[in-house]
FIKOL-663094 format. One record per atom (N, C-alpha, C): x, y, z. Coordinates in steps of 0.02 Angstrom, whole numbers, padded with zeros to 5 digits, always signed. Layout:
% residues N
XYZ/...
This chain:
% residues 386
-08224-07254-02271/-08214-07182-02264/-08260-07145-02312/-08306-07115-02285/-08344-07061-02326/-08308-07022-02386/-08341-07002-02436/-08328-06962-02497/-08296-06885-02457/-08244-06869-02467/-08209-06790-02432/-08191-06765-02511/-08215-06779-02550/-08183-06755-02616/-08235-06687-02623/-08256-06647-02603/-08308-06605-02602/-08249-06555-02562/-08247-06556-02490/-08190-06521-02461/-08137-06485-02512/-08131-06507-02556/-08092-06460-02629/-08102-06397-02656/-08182-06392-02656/-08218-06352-02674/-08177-06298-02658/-08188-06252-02722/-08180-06189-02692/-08214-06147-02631/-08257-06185-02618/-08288-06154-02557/-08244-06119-02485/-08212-06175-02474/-08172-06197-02416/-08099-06165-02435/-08081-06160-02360/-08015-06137-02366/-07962-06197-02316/-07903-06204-02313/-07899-06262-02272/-07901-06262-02203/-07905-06206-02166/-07935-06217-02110/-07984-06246-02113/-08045-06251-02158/-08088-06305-02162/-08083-06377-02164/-08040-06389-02213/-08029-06428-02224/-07977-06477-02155/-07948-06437-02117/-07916-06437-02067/-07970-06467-02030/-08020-06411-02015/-08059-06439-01940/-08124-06498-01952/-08134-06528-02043/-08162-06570-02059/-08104-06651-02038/-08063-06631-02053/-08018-06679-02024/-08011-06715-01939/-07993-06657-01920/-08015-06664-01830/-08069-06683-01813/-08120-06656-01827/-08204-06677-01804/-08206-06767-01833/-08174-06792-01877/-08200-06836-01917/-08142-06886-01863/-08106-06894-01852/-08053-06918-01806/-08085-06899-01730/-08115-06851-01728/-08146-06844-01645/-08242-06891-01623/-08250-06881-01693/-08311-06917-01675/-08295-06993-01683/-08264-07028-01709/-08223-07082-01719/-08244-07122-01650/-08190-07056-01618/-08160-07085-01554/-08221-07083-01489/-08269-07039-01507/-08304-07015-01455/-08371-07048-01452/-08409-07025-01509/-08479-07045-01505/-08499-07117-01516/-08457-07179-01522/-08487-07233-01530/-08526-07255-01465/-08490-07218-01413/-08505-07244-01350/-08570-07223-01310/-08599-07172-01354/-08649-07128-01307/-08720-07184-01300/-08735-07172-01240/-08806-07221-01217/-08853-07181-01226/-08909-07199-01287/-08966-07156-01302/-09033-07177-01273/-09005-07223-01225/-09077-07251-01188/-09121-07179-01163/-09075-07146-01132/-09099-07098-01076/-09090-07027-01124/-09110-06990-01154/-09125-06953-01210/-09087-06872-01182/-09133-06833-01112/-09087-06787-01066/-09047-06813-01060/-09014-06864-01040/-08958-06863-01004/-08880-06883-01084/-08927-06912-01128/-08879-06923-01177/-08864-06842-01221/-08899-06798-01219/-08914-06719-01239/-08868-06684-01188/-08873-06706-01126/-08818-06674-01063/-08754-06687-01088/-08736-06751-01095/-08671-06789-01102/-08630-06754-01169/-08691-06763-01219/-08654-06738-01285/-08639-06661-01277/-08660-06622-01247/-08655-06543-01251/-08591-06537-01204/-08577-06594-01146/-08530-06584-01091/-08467-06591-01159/-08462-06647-01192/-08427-06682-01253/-08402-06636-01278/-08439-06602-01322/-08430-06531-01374/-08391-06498-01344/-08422-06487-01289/-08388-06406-01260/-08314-06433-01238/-08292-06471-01201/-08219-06522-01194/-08213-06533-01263/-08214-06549-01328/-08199-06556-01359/-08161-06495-01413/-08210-06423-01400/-08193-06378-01414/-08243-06348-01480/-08275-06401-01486/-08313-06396-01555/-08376-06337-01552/-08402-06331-01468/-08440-06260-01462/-08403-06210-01466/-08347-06202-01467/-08318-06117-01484/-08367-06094-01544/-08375-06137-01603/-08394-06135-01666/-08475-06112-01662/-08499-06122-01615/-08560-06117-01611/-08608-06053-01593/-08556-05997-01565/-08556-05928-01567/-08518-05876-01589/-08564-05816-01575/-08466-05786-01612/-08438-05750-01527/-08365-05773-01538/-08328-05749-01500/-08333-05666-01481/-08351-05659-01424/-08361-05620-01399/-08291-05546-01414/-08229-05564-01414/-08177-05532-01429/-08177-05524-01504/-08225-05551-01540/-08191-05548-01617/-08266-05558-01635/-08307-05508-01651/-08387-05498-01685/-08402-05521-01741/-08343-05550-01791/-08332-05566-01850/-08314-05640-01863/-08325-05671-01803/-08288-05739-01800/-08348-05795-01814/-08393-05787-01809/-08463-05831-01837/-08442-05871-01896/-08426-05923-01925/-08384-05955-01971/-08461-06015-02003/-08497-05981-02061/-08573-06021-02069/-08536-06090-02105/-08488-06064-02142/-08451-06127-02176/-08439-06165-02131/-08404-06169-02089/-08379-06200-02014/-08440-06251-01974/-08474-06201-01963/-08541-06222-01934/-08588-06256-01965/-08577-06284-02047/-08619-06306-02082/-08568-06376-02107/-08522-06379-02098/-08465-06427-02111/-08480-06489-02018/-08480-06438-01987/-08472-06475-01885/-08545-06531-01899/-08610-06496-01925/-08667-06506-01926/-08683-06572-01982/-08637-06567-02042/-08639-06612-02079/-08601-06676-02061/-08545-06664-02039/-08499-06737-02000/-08540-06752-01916/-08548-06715-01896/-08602-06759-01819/-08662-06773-01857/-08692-06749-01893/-08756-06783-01916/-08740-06862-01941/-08689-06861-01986/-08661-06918-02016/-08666-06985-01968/-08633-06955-01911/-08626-06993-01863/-08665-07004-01793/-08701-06964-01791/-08751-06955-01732/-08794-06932-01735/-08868-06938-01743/-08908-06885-01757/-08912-06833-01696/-08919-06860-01642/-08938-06837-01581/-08867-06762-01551/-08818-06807-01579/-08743-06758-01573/-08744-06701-01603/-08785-06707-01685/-08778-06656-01719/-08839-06593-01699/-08886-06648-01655/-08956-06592-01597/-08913-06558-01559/-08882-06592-01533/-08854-06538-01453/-08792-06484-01497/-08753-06501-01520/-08717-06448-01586/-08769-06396-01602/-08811-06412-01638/-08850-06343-01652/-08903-06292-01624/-08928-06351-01563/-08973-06303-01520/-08912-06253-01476/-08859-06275-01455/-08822-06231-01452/-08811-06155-01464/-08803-06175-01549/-08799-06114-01582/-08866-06062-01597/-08916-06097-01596/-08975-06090-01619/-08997-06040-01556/-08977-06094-01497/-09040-06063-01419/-08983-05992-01406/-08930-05973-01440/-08884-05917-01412/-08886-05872-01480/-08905-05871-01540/-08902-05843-01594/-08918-05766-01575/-08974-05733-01525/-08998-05701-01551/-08943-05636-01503/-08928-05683-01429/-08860-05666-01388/-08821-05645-01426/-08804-05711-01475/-08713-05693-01510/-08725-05652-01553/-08785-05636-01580/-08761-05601-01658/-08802-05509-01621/-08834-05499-01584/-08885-05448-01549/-08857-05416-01487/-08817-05482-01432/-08833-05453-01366/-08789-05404-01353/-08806-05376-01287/-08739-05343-01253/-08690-05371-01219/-08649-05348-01185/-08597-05347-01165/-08621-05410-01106/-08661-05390-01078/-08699-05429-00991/-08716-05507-01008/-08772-05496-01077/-08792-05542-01111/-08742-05597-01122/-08673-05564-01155/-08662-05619-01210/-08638-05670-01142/-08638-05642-01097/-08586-05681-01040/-08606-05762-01026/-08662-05768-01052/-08702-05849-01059/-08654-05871-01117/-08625-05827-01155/-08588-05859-01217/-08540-05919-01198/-08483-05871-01138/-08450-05934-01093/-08466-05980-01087/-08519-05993-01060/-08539-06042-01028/-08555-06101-01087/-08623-06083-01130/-08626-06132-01179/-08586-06158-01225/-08541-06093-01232/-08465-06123-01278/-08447-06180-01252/-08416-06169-01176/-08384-06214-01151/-08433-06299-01135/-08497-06289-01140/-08544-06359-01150/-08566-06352-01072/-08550-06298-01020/-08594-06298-00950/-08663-06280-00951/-08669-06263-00990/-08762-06216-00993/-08778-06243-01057/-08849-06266-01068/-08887-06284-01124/-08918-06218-01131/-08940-06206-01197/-08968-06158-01210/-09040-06190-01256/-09090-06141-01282/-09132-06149-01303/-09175-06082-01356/-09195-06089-01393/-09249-06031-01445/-09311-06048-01438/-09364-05997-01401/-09430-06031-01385/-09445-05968-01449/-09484-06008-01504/-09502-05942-01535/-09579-05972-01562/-09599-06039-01566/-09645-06064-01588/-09696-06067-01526/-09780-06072-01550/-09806-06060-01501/-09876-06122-01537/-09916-06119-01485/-09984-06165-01521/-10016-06145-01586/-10012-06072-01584/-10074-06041-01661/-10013-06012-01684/-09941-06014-01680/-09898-05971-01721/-09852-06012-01729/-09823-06054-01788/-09761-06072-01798/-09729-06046-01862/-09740-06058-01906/-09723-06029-01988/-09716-05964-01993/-09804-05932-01961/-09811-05888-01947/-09804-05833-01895/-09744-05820-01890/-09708-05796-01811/-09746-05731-01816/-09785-05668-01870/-09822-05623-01850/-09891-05635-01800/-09901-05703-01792/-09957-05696-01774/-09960-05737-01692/-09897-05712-01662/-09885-05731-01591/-09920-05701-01557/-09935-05753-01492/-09975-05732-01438/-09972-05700-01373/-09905-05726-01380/-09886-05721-01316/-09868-05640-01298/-09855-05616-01237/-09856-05552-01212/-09813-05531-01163/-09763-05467-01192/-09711-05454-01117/-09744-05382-01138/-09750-05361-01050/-09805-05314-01054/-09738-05258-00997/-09721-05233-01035/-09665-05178-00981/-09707-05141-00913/-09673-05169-00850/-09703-05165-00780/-09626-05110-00736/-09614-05056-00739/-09586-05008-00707/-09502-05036-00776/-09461-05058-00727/-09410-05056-00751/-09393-05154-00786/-09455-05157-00823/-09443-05223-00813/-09480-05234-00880/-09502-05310-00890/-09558-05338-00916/-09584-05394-00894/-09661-05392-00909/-09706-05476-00872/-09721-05505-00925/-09701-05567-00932/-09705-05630-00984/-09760-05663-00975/-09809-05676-01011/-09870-05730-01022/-09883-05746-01058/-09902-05804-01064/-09917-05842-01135/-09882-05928-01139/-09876-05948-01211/-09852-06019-01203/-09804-06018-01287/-09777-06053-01259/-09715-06092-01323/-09724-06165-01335/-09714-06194-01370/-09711-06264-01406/-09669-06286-01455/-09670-06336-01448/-09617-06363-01485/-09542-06362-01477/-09533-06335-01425/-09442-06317-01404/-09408-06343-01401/-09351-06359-01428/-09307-06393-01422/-09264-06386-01374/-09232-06435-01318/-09191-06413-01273/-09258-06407-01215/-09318-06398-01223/-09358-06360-01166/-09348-06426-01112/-09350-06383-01078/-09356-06447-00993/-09287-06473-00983/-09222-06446-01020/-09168-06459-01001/-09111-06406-01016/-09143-06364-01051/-09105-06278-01048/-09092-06251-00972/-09040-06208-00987/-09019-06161-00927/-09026-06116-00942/-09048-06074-01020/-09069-06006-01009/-09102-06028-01097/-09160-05984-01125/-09199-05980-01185/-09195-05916-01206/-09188-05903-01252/-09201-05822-01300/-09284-05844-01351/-09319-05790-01276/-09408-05813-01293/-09425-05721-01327/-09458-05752-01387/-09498-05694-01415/-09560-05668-01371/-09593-05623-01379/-09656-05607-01369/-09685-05550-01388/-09735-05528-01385/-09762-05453-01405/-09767-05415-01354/-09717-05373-01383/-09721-05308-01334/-09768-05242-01366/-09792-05253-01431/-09839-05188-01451/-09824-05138-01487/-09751-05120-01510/-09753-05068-01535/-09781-05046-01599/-09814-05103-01625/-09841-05082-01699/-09874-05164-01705/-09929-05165-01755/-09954-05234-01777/-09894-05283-01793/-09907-05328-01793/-09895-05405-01810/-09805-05410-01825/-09812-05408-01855/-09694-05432-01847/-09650-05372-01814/-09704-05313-01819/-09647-05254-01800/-09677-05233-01717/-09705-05278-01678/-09747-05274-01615/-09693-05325-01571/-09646-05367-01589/-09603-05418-01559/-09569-05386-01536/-09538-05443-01480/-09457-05416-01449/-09454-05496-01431/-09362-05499-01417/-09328-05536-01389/-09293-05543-01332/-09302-05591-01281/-09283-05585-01205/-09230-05630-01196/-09177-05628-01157/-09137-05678-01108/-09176-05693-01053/-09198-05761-01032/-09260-05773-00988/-09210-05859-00963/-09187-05843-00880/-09161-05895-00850/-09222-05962-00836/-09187-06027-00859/-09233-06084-00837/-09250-06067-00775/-09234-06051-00730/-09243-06049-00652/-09287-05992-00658/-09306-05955-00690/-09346-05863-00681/-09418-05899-00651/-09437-05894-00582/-09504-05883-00569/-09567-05889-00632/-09607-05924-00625/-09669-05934-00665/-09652-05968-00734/-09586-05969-00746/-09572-06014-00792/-09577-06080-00788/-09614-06146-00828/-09616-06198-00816/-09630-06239-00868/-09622-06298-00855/-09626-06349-00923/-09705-06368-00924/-09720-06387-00945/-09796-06383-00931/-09808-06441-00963/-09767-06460-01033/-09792-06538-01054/-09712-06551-01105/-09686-06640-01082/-09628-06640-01133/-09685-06689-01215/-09656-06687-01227/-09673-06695-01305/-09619-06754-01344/-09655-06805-01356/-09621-06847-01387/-09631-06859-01486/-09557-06864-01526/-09585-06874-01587/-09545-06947-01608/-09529-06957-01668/-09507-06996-01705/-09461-07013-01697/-09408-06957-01682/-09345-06941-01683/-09321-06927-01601/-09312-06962-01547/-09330-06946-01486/-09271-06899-01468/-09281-06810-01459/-09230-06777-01429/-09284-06741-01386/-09257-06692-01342/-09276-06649-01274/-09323-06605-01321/-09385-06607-01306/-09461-06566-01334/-09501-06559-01267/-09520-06466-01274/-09588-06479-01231/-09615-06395-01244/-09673-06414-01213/-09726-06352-01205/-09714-06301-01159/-09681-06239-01147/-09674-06210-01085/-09726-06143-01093/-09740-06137-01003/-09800-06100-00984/-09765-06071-00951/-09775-05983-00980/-09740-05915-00943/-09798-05884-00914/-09803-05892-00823/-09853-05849-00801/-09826-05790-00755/-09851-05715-00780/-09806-05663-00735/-09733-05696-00746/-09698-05707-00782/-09628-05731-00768/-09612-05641-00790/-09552-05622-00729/-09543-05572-00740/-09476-05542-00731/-09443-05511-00783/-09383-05504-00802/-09361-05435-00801/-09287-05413-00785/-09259-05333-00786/-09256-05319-00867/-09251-05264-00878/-09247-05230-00928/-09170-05243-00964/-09140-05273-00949/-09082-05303-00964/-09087-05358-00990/-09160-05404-00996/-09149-05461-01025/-09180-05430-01101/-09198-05407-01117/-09223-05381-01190/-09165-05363-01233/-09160-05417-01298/-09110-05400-01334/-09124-05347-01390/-09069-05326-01404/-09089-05283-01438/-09131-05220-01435/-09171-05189-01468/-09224-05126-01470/-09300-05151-01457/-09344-05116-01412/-09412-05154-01419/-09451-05173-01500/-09494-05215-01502/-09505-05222-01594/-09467-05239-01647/-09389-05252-01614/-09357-05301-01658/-09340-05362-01664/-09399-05381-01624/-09393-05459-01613/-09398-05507-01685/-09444-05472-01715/-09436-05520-01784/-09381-05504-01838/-09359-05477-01815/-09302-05448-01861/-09230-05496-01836/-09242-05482-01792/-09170-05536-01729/-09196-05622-01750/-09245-05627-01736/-09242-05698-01752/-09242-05731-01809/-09242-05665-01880/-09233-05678-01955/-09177-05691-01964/-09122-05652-01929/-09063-05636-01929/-09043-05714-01893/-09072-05746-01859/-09035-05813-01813/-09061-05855-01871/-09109-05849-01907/-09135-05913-01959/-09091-05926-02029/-09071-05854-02013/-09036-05835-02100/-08985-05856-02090/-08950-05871-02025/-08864-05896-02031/-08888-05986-02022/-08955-06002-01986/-08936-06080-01954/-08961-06110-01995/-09009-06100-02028/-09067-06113-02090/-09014-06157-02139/-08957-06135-02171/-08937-06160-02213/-08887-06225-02178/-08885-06234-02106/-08853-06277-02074/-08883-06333-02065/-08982-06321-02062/-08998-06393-02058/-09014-06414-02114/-08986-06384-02185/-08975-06426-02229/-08925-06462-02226/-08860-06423-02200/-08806-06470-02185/-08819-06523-02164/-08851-06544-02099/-08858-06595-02079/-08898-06630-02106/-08955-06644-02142/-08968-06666-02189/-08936-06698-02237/-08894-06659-02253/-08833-06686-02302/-08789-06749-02274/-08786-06738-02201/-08739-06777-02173/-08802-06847-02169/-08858-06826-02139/-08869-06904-02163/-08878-06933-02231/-08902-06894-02275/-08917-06921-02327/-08834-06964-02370/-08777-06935-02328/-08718-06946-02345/-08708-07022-02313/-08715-07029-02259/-08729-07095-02199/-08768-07120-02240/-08836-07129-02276/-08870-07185-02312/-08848-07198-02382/-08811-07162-02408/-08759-07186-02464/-08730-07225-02438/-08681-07199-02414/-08616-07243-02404/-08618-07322-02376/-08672-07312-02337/-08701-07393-02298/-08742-07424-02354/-08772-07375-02406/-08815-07411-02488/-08743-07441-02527/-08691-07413-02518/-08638-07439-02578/-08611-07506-02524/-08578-07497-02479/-08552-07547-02425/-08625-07626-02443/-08684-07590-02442/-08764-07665-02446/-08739-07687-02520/-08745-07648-02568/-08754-07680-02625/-08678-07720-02668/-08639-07697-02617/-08579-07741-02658/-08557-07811-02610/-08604-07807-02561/-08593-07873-02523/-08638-07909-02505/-08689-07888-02534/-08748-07927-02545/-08742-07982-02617/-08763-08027-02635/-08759-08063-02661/-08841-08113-02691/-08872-08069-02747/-08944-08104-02790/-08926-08146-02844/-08948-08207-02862/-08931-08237-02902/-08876-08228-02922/-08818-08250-02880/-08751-08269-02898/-08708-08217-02915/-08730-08136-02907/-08703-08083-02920/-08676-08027-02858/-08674-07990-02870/-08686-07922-02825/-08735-07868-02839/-08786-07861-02797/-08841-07807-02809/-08816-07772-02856/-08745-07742-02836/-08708-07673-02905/-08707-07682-02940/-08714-07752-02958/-08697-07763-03046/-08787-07764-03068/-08846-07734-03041/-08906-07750-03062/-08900-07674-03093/-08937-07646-03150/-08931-07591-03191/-08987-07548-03147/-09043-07592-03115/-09094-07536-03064/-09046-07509-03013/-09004-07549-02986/-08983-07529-02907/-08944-07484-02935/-08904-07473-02980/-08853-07430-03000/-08874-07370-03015/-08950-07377-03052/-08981-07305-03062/-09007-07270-02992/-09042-07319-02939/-09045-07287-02876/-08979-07261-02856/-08928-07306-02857/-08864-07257-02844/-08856-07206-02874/-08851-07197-02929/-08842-07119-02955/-08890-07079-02936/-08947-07088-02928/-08990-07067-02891/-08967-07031-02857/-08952-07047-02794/-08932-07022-02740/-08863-06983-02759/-08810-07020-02769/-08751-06981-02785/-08768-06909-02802/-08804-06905-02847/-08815-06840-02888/-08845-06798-02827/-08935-06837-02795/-08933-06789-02741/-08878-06764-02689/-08857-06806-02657/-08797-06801-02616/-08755-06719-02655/-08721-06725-02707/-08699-06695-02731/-08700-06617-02749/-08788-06616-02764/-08808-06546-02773/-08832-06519-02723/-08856-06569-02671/-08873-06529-02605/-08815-06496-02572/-08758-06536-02575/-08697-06490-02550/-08660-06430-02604/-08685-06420-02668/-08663-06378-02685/-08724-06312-02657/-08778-06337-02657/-08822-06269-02622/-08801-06258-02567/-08785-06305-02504/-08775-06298-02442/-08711-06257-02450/-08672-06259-02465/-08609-06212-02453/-08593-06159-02493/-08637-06147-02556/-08668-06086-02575/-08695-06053-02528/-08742-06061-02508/-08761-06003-02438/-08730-05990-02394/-08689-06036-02353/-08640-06032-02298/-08586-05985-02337/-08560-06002-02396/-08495-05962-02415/-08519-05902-02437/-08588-05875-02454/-08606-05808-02469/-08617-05778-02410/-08629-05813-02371/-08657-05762-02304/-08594-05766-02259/-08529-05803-02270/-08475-05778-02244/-08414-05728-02317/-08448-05719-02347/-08404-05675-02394/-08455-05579-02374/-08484-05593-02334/-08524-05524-02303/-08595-05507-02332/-08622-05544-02380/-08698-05546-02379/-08734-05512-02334/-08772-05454-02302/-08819-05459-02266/-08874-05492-02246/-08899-05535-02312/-08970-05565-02275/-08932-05645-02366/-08932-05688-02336/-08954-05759-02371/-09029-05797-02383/-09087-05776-02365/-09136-05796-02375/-09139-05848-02441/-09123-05802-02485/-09159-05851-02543/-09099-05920-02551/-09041-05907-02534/-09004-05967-02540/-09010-06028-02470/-09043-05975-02438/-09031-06020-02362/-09088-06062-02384/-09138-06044-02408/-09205-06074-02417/-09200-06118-02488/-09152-06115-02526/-09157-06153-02567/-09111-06220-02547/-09077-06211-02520/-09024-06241-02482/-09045-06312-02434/-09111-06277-02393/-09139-06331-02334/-09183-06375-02371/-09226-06339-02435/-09279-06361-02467/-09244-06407-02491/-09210-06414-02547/-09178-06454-02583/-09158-06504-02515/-09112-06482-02489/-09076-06536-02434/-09129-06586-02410/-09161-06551-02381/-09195-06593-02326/-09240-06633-02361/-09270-06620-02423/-09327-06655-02465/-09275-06727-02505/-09237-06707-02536/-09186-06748-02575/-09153-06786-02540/-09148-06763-02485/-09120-06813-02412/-09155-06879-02384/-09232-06863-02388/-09276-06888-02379/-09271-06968-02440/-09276-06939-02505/-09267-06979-02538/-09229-07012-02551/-09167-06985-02548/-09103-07038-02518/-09109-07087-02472/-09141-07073-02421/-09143-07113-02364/-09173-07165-02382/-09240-07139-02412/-09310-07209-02428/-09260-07237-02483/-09220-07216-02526/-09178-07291-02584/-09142-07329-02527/-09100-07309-02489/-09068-07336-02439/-09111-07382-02392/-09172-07382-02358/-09194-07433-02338/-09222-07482-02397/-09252-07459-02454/-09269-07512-02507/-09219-07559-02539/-09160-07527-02542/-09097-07559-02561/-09058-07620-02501/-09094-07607-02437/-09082-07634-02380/-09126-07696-02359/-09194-07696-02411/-09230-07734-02411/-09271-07765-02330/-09277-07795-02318/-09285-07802-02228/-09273-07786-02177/-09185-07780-02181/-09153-07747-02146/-09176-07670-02147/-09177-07658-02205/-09194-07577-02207/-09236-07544-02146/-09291-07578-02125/-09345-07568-02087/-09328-07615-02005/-09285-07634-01999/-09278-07679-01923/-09251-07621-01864/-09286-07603-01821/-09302-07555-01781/-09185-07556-01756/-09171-07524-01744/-09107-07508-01708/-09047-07489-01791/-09076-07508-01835/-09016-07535-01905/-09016-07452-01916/-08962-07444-01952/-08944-07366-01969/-08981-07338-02023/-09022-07373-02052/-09092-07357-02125/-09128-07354-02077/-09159-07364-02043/-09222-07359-02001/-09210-07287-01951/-09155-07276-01916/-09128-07236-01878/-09148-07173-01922/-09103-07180-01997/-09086-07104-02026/-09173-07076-02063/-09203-07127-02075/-09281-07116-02074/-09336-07078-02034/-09305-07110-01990/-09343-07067-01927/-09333-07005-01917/-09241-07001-01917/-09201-06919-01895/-09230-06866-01964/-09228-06904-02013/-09228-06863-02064/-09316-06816-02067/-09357-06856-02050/-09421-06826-02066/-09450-06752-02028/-09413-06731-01963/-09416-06662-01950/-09376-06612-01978/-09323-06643-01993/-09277-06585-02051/-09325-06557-02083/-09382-06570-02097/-09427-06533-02171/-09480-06493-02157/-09470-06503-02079/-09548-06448-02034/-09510-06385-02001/-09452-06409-01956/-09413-06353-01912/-09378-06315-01943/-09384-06242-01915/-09326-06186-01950/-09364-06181-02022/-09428-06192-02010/-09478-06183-02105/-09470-06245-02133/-09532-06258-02118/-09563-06304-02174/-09556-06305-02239/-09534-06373-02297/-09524-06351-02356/-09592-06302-02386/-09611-06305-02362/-09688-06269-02413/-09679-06198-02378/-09646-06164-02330/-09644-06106-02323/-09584-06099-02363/-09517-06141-02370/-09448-06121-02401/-09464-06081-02493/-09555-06141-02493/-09553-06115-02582/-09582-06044-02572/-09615-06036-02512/-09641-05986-02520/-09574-05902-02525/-09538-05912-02479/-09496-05878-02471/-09447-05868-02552/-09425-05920-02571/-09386-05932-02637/-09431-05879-02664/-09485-05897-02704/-09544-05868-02759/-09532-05809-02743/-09551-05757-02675/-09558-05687-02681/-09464-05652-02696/-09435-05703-02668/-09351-05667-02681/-09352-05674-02749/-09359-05725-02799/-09362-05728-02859/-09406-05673-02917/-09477-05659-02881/-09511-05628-02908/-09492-05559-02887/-09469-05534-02836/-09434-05457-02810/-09368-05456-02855/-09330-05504-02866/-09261-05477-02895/-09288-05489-02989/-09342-05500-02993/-09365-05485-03073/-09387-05416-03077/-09429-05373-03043/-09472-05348-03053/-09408-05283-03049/-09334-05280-03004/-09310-05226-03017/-09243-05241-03079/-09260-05308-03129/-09211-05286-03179/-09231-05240-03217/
């Protein structure tokens, strides 16, 4: 049984602690069984899962209650499926991610996809990255060009998660009203919409649903635009600033999974007539980790619990939060296959697995080298007005 001695924290209240309980008893029961041969169809299965399970309610805010977005919640769901699934804890957050800009922006018409993905019938998706723009979302290419009562979509996205197996995407583009971040807007754009198409899937390390999609004339009512024209970068700050500090969570959850399988190796392993634990190196790699483990979850639920105590914007914690996580995670992992020795590296073993999952945590939703960048100016802005 994993370390729950953290769940104490003042962070949490016991409804948390409540629905860390259930999830941990539901994935138990559920995910040992999933077949990851077939990658769509194991991404189908798990989202059908969630949503029967109930665990997508969590993943938007309830349409009856505007206030119900729970980042603590959503960063707790993200840390126990990661633990246990990498792929489980993908379809969990593209979820939340591909509907963010719906749940926290849309209207009334809009949120009505909410249904659906809550319940795990509709995949959703966030096309916001493009070939010459990822980090840099001012310098998108792409173009919705307003045609009577409407707009025409052209251009291309990359890197999407969910792409080629979504039922609807919230796609940025430039609509013009002013240079570079204040020229965006945000659309509800159906997989099925005319001229929409996959154009190339994309394979990485970590094998989940990736691809390139090509918007030609794809052309949409004036009803799919969320929000105000030109606030597209503003809406999708607003979707980074709540999920940002979640894929540290998951991070956490593996780096939590290569502990626990490092303590389970080294006390039943057996070097010259001992137990690895009793070697004074392996014990310092353990603390090692412990400690990371430790402080990454005190950042991770620092941001989640400030930005549910009414924060307007978390940036600098969300970003200190993933940085730390996802980098320290990393290094957790690599003691965990070295401590695993051969095994560590034998293609299917759970060190080799959390290696792989772990190494896009540190590019998607900002790269650590944009997170320092972001930290530095919040740090250097909240000096300059003491």
């Amino acid at each position: 049984m994993p370390d729950q001695s953290f769940l104490n924290w003042p962070f949490f209240e016991e409804r948390h602690r409540e629905l860390a309980e259930a999830l941990e008893y539901w994935c138990g029961k559920h995910l040992g069984s999933i077949d990851h041969s077939d990658t769509d169809a194991a991404c189908r299965s798990l989202v059908s899962m969630l949503g029967q399970g109930g665990w997508l309610t969590h993943s938007a805010v309830d349409p009856a209650d505007p206030g119900s977005l729970d980042v603590r919640a959503l960063c707790l769901i993200r840390e126990t499926l990661a633990r246990h699934d990498g792929l489980a804890d993908f379809a969990f957050a593209m979820q939340g991610l591909g509907t963010g800009a719906i749940s926290l922006h849309g209207t009334q018409d809009q949120r009505a996809w909410l249904a659906r993905t809550r319940a795990g019938t509709a995949i959703s998706a966030f096309a916001l990255s493009e070939p010459k723009s990822g980090s840099d979302v001012a310098a998108m290419d792409m173009t919705a060009t307003r045609d009577g009562n409407g707009f025409v979509l052209n251009g291309e996205k990359t890197w999407i998660s969910n792409g080629g197996i979504a039922d609807v995407y919230t796609v940025f583009a430039r609509t013009g009203e002013a240079p570079g971040a204040k020229g965006l807007s945000a659309f509800v754009v159906p997989a099925d919409t005319p001229g929409l198409r996959v154009a190339e899937r994309l394979e990485v390390v970590a094998p989940h649903p990736l691809a390139r999609l090509s918007f030609e004339d794809v052309r949409v009512d004036a009803g799919a635009l969320i929000g105000n024209p030109g606030e597209g970068f503003k809406i999708a700050m607003s979707v980074l600033d709540v999920f940002r500090s979640t894929v540290a969570a998951a991070a956490l959850g593996f780096a939590r999974r290569a502990l626990d399988a490092s303590l389970a190796r080294v006390q039943e392993r057996q070097l010259f007539g001992a137990p690895l634990s009793d070697l004074q190196m392996v014990q310092g790699h353990i603390a090692d980790m412990a400690l990371d483990v430790d402080a990454a979850a005190l950042l991770v639920y620092r941001a989640a619990w400030t930005k549910d105590m009414g924060a307007p914007r978390v940036s600098r914690e969300a970003a200190m939060a993933k940085l730390y996580s996802t980098d320290q995670a990393q290094q957790v992992i690599d003691k965990a296959v070295q401590l695993h020795g051969g095994d560590g590296v034998r293609v299917g073993g759970i060190t080799e697995q959390l290696y792989r999952d772990i190494r896009a945590l540190r590019i998607y939703e900002g790269a650590s080298d944009v997170q320092k960048v972001v930290i530095a100016r919040a740090t250097l802005a909240a000096a300059q007005t003491v």
